[in-house]
KOLLOZA-664318 format. One record per residue (C-alpha): residue number from 1; residue in three letters; x, y, z. Coordinates in steps of 0.2 Angstrom, whole numbers. Layout:
<rs>
[r NUM "ALA" [X Y Z]]
...
</rs>
This chain:
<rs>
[r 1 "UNK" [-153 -145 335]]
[r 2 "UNK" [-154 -131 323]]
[r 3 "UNK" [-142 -127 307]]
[r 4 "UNK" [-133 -113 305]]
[r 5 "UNK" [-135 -105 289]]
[r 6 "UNK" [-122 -99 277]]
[r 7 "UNK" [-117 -83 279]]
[r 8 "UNK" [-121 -73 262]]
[r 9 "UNK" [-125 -88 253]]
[r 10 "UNK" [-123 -89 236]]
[r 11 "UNK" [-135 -93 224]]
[r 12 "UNK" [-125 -98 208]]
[r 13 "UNK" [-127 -114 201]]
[r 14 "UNK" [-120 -132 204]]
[r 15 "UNK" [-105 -135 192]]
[r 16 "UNK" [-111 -150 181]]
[r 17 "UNK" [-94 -157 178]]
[r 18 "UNK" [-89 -172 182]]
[r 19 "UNK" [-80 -180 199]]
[r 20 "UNK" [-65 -185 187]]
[r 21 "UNK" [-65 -166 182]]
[r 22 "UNK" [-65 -160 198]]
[r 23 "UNK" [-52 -170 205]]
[r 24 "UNK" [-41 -168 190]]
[r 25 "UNK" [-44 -147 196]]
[r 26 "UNK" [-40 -151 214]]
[r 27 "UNK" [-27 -162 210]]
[r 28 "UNK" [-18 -146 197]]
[r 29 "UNK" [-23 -136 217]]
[r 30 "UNK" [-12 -148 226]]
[r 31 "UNK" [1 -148 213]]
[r 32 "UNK" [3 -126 213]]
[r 33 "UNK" [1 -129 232]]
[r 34 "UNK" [18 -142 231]]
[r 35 "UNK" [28 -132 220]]
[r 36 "UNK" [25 -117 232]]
[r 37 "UNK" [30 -127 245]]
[r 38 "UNK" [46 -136 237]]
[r 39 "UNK" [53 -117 241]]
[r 40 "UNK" [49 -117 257]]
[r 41 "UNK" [68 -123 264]]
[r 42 "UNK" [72 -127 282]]
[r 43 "UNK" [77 -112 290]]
[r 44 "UNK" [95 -107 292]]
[r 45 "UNK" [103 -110 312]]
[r 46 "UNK" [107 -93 313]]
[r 47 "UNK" [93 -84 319]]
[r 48 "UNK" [98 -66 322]]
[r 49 "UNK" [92 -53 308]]
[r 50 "UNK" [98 -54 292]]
[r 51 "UNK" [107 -36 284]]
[r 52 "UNK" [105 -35 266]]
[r 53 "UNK" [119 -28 256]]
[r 54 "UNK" [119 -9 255]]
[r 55 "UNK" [110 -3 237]]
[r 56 "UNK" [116 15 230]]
[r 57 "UNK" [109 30 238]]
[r 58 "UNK" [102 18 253]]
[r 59 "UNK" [105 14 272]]
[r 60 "UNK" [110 -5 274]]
[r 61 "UNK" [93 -17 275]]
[r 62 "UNK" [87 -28 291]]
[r 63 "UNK" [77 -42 285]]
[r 64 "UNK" [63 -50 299]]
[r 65 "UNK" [54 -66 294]]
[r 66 "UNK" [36 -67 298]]
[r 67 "UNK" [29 -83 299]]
[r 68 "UNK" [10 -86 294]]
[r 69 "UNK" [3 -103 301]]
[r 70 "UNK" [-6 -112 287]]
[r 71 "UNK" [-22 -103 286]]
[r 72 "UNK" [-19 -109 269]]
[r 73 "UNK" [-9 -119 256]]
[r 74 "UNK" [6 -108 252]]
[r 75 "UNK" [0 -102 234]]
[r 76 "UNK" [-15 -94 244]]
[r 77 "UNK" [-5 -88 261]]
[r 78 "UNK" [8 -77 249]]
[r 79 "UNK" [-7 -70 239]]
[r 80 "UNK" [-13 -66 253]]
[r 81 "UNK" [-2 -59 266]]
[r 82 "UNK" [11 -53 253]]
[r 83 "UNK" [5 -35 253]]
[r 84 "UNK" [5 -33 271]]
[r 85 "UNK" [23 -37 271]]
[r 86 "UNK" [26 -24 256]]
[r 87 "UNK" [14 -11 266]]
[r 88 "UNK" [27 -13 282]]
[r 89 "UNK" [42 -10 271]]
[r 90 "UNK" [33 2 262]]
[r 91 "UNK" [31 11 280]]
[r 92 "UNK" [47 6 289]]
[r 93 "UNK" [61 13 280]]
[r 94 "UNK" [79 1 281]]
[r 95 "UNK" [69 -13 287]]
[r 96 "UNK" [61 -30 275]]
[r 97 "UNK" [49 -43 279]]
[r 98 "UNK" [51 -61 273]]
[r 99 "UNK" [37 -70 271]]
[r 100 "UNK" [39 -87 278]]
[r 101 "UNK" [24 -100 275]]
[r 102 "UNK" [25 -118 279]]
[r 103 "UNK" [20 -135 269]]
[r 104 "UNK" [6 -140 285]]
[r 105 "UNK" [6 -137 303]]
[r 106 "UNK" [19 -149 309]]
[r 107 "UNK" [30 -141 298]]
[r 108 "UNK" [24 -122 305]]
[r 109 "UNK" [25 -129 323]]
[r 110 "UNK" [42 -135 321]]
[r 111 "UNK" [49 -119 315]]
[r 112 "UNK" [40 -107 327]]
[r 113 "UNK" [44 -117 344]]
[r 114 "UNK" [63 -118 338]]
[r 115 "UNK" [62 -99 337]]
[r 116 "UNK" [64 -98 317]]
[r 117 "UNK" [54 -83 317]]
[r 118 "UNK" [57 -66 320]]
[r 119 "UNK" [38 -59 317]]
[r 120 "UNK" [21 -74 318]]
[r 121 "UNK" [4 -75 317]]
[r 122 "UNK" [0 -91 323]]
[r 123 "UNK" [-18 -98 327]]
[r 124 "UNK" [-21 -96 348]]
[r 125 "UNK" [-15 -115 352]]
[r 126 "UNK" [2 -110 346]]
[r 127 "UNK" [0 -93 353]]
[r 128 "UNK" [-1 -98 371]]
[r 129 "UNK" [12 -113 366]]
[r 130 "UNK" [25 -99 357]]
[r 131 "UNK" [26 -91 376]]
[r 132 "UNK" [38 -105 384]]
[r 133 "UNK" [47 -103 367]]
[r 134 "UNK" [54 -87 367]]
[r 135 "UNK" [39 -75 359]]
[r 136 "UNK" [28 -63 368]]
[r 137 "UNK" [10 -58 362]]
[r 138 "UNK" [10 -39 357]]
[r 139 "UNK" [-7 -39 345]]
[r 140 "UNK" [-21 -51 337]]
[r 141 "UNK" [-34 -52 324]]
[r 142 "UNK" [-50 -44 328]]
[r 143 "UNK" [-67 -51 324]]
[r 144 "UNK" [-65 -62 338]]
[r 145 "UNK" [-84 -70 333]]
[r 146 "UNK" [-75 -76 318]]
[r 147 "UNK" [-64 -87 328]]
[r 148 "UNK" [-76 -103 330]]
[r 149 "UNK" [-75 -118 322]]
[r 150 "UNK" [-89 -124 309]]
[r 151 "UNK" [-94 -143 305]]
[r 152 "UNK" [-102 -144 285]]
[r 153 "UNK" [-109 -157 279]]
[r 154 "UNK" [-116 -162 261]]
[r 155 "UNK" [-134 -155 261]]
[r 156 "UNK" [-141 -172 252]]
[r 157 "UNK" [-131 -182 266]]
[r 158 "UNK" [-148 -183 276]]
[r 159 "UNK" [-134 -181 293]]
[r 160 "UNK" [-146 -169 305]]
[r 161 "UNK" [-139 -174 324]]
[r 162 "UNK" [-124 -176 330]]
[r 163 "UNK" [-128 -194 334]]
[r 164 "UNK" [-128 -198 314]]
[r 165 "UNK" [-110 -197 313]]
[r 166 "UNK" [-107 -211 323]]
[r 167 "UNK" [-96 -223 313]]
[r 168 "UNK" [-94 -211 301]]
[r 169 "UNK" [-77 -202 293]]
[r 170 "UNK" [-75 -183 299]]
[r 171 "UNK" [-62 -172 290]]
[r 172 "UNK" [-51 -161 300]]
[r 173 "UNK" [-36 -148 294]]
[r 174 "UNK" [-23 -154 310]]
[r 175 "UNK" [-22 -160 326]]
[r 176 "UNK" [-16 -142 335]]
[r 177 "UNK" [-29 -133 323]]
[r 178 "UNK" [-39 -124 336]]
[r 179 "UNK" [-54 -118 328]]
[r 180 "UNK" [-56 -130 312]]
[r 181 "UNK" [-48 -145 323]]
[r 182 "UNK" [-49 -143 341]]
[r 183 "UNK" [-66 -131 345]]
[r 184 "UNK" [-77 -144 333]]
[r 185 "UNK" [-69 -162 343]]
[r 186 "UNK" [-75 -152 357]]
[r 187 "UNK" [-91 -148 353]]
[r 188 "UNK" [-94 -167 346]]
[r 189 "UNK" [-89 -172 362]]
[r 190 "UNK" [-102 -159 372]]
[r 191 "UNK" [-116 -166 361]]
[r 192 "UNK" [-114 -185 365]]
[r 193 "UNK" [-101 -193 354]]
[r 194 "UNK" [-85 -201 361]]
[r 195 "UNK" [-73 -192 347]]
[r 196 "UNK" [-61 -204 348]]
[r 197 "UNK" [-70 -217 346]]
[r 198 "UNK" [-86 -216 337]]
[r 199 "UNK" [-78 -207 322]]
[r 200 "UNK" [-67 -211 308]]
[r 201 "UNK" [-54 -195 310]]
[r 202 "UNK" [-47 -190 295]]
[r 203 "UNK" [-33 -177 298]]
[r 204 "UNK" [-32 -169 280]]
[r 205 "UNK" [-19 -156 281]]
[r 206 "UNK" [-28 -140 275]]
[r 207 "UNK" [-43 -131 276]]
[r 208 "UNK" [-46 -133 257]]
[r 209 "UNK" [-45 -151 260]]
[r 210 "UNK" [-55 -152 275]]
[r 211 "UNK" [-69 -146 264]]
[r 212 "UNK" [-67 -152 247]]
[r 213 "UNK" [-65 -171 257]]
[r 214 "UNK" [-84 -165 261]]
[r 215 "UNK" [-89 -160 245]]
[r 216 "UNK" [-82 -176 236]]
[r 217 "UNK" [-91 -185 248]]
[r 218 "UNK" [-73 -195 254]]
[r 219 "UNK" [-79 -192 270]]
[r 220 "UNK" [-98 -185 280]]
[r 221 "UNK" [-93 -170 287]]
[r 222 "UNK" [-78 -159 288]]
[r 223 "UNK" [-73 -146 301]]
[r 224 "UNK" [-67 -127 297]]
[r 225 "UNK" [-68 -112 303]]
[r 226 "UNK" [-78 -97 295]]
[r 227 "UNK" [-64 -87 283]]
[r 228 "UNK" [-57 -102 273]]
[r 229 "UNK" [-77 -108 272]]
[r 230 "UNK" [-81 -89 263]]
[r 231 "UNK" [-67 -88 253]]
[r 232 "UNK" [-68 -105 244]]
[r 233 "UNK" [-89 -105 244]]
[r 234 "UNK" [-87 -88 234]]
[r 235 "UNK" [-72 -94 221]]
[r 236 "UNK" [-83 -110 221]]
[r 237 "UNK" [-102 -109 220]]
[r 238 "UNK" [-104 -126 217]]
[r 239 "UNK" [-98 -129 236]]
[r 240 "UNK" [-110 -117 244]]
[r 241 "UNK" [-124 -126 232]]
[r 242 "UNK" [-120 -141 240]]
[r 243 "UNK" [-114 -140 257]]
[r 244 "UNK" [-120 -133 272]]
[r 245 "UNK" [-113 -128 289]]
[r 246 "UNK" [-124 -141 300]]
[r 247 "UNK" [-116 -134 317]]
[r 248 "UNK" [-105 -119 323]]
[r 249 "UNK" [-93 -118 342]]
[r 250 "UNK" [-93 -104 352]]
[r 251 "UNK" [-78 -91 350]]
[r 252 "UNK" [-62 -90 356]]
[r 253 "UNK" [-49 -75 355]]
[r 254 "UNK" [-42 -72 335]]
[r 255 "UNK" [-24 -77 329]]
[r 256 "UNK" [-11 -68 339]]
[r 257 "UNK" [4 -58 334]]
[r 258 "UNK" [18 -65 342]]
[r 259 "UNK" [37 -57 342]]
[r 260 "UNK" [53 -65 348]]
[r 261 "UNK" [60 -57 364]]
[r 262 "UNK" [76 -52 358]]
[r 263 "UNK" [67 -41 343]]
[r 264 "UNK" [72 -23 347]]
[r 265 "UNK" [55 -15 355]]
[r 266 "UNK" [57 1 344]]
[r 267 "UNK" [55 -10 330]]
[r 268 "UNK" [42 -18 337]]
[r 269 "UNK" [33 -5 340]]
[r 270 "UNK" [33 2 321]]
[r 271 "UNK" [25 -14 316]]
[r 272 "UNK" [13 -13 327]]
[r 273 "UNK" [9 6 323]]
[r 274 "UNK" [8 1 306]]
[r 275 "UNK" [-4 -16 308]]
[r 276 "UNK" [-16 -7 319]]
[r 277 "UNK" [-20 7 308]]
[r 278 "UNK" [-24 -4 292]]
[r 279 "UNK" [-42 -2 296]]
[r 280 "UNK" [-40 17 294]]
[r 281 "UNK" [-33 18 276]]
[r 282 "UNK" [-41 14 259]]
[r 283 "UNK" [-24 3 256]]
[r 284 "UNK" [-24 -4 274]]
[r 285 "UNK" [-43 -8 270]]
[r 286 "UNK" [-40 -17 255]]
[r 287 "UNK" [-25 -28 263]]
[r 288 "UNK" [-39 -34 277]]
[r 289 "UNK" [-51 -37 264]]
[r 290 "UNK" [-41 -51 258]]
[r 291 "UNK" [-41 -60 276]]
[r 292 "UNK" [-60 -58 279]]
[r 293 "UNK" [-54 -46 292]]
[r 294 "UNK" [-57 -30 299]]
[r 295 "UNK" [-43 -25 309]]
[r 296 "UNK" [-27 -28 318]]
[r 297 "UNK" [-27 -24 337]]
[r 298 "UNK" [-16 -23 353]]
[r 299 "UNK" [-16 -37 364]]
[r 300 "UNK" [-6 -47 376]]
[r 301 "UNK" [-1 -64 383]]
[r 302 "UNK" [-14 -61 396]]
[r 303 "UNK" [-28 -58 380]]
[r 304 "UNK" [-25 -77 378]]
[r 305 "UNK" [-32 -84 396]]
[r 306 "UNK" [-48 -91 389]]
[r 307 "UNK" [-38 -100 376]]
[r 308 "UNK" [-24 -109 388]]
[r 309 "UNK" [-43 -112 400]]
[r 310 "UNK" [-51 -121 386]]
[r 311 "UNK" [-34 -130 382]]
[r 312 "UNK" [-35 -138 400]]
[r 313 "UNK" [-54 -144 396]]
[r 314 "UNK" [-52 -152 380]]
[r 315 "UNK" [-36 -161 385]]
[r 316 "UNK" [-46 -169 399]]
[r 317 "UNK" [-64 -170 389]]
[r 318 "UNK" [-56 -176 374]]
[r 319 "UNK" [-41 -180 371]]
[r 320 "UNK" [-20 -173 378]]
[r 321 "UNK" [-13 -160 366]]
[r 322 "UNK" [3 -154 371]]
</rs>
């Protein structure tokens, strides 16, 4: 079976340090990542849009949240998606975006089916599940040869089938994680391994951890999907000196953008406007650039067919998701 190489890999060298040192440096990770998260209250009942008070010289404030499903721990999700939601308000006068991140997925999954938010992106499971719960699709993520799921390994691990991770523990993000979960159980399973039984499953919580559990050698391989891999391989050299993606999935359709039905459509409309025309700006370019993305575009519930078909297959190959 051939390996898939890195894309762009880097050639900087190994860190020398020491395990204790790195996991004293994850560990100061997981500690940022937890205060973030202590912030992160349950969401109020009420659920209709929030008026600020009225500032001198202003017109009164509408605020939507925008949920982001966990791409990444919260320190790294508000980095990341912060400026969007300044460049909406920048763009749609009298309206604000709050931010909403989320400790894991259950936590995520939780918020979004009860109809906490007002704006998401979740990942395409959640997409087609957000349907019976209120939401409607009205765009996506591009680079839809991005959304696959990636399996790394350690390159000294001496793992080269499928077959030789029989008995062995495999790290995972979630359970409903499509691409770093869900597209690489599948692919095990396609290639001879019963998952549920000839591995060790590990579900981790993050994408970070799915890879670092890899790279600390707590568990063989570790599953992904291509975005968290390059963003942590170039803070990190050490990771790309040392791991490897051993096997990729085929693509589904990217990330949706979901809206909750009873958000006005003009409104709508204006954030759409605003999110599909990033890709034409030097500013808009620059907020895409930190999701390893090149644009925002239109889309519908009917964009996500493929996704609710392969859905039905992995529940019956695998293993039920609901």
């Amino acid at each position: 079976m051939s390996t898939t190489k890195v894309t762009g890999k880097l050639k900087a060298q190994a860190s020398k340090e020491g395990r204790s040192c790195l996991l004293a440096r994850v560990a100061a990770v997981i500690l940022l990542a937890m205060g973030i998260s202590a912030c992160d209250d349950p969401e109020p009942k009420a659920t209709a849009p929030k008026f600020g008070e009225k500032a001198a010289g202003s017109a009164l404030q509408t605020t939507y949240s925008f949920g982001i499903h966990p791409l990444h721990n919260p320190a790294r999700l508000h980095e990341i998606f912060g400026p969007m939601m300044r460049h909406l308000e920048n763009r749609i006068p009298g309206i604000q975006f709050r931010l909403e991140a989320s400790r894991n997925y259950a936590a995520y999954d939780q918020k979004l089916y009860e109809g906490k938010f007002h704006f998401s992106l979740p990942n395409p499971f959640q997409t087609i599940n957000s349907l019976n719960h209120g939401y409607r699709v009205f765009g996506k993520m591009g680079d839809d040869d991005n959304f696959r799921g990636i399996i790394l390994v350690r390159k000294d691990s001496g793992i080269e089938n499928v077959s030789d991770l029989k008995g062995k523990a495999v790290s995972f993000p979630a359970p409903t994680a499509l691409a770093a979960t869900m597209m690489p159980q599948y692919y095990l399973q396609s290639h001879g391994l019963d998952v549920m039984k000839d591995i060790d499953i590990r579900y981790v919580g993050s994408q970070e951890s799915s890879v670092m559990n890899v790279f600390l050698g707590d568990t063989v391989a570790g599953a992904t999907w291509p975005p968290p891999w390059w963003l942590l391989s170039a803070e990190r050299p050490e990771l790309a000196e040392n791991l490897e993606v051993k096997w990729e999935t085929d693509p589904l359709p990217n990330n949706g953008l979901v809206v909750r039905e009873d958000v006005p459509g003009d409104v709508v409309d204006k954030v759409a406007a605003v999110l599909f025309a990033l890709h034409t700006h030097d500013e808009g370019k620059e907020i895409l650039s930190r999701m390893d993305l090149s644009r925002f575009e239109a889309a519908s519930n009917e964009t996500y067919r493929p996704v609710v078909e392969f859905v039905a297959t992995f529940s019956s190959a695998v293993r039920p998701v609901k």
